[in-house]
C-alpha positions in Angstrom: 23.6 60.5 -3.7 22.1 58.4 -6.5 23.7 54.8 -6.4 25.4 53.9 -10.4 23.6 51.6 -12.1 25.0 48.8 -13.8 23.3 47.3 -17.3 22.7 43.5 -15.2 21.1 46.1 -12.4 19.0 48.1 -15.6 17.7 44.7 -17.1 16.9 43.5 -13.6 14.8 46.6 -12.7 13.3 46.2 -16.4 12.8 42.6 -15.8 10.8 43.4 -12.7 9.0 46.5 -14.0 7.6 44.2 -17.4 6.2 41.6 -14.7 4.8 44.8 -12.6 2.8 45.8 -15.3 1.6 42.1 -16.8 0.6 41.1 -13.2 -1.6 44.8 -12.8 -3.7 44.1 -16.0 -4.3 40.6 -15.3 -7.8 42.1 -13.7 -8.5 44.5 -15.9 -8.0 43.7 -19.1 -7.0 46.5 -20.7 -6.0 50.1 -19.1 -5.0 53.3 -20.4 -1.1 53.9 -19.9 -2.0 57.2 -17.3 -4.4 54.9 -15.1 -1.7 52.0 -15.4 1.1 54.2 -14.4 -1.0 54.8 -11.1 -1.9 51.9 -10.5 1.7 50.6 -10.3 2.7 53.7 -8.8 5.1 54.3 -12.2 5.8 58.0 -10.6 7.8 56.3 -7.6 10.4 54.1 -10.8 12.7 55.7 -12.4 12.2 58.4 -14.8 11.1 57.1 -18.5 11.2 53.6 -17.1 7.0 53.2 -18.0 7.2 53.4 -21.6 10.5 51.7 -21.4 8.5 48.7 -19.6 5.3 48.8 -21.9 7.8 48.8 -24.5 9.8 45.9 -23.5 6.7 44.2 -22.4 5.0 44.1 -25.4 8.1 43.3 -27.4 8.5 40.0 -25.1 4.5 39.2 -26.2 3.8 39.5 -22.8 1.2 42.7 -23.5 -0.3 44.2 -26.8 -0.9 48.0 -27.2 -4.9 47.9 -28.1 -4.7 51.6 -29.4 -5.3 55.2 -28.4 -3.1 54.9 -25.4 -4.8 51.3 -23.8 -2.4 48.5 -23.1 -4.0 44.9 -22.5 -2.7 41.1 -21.4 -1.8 39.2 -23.7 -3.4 35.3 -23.0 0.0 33.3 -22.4 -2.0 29.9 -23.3 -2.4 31.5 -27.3 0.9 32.9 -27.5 4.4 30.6 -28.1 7.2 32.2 -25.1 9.7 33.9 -27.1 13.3 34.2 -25.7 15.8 36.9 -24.4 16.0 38.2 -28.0 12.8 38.1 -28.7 12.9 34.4 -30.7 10.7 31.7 -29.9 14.0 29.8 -28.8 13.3 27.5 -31.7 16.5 26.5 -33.5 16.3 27.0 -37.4 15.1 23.4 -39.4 14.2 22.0 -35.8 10.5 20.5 -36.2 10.5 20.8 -40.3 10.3 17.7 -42.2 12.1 17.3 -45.2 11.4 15.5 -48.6 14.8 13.1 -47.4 13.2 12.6 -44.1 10.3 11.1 -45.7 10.2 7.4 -45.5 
């Protein structure tokens, strides 16, 4: 009997399932969804839950889709870490100088 899943129990398998599939291309550098899927053994997840991970994935900057099915890492060095909703956290005017700041 399938146990009911709970959204904080959907974004936790998510959360896991995005840092499944960063930590698998890591040595590869790119791979194309099927053999990614195998390699992480997507069959054993829950149903739909691979594109649903790529998806997220990517959306976080964590991967980029390279085209024609192939999904590589994205260098965490030359990206900025964006937030829960996808911001860079930043606060709006935080860092921006203004003509009245200028002394």
């Amino acid at each position: 009997m399938p146990v009911s899943e709970t959204p904080c129990t959907a974004l936790s398998y998510l959360d896991a399932e995005v840092r499944i599939v960063v930590r698998a291309l890591r040595p590869y550098g790119a791979l194309q969804r099927d053999a990614l899927g195998r390699l992480v053994h997507a069959e054993r997840w829950r149903e739909g839950t691979l594109g649903l991970a790529l998806a997220a994935a990517e959306h976080r900057g964590r991967v980029r889709r390279i085209g024609a099915g192939f999904y590589g890492p994205v260098d965490p060095r030359k990206t900025r870490r964006r937030g829960p909703r996808g911001d860079s956290g930043q606060r709006a005017g935080r860092g921006t100088r203004h003509s009245s700041d200028a002394a």
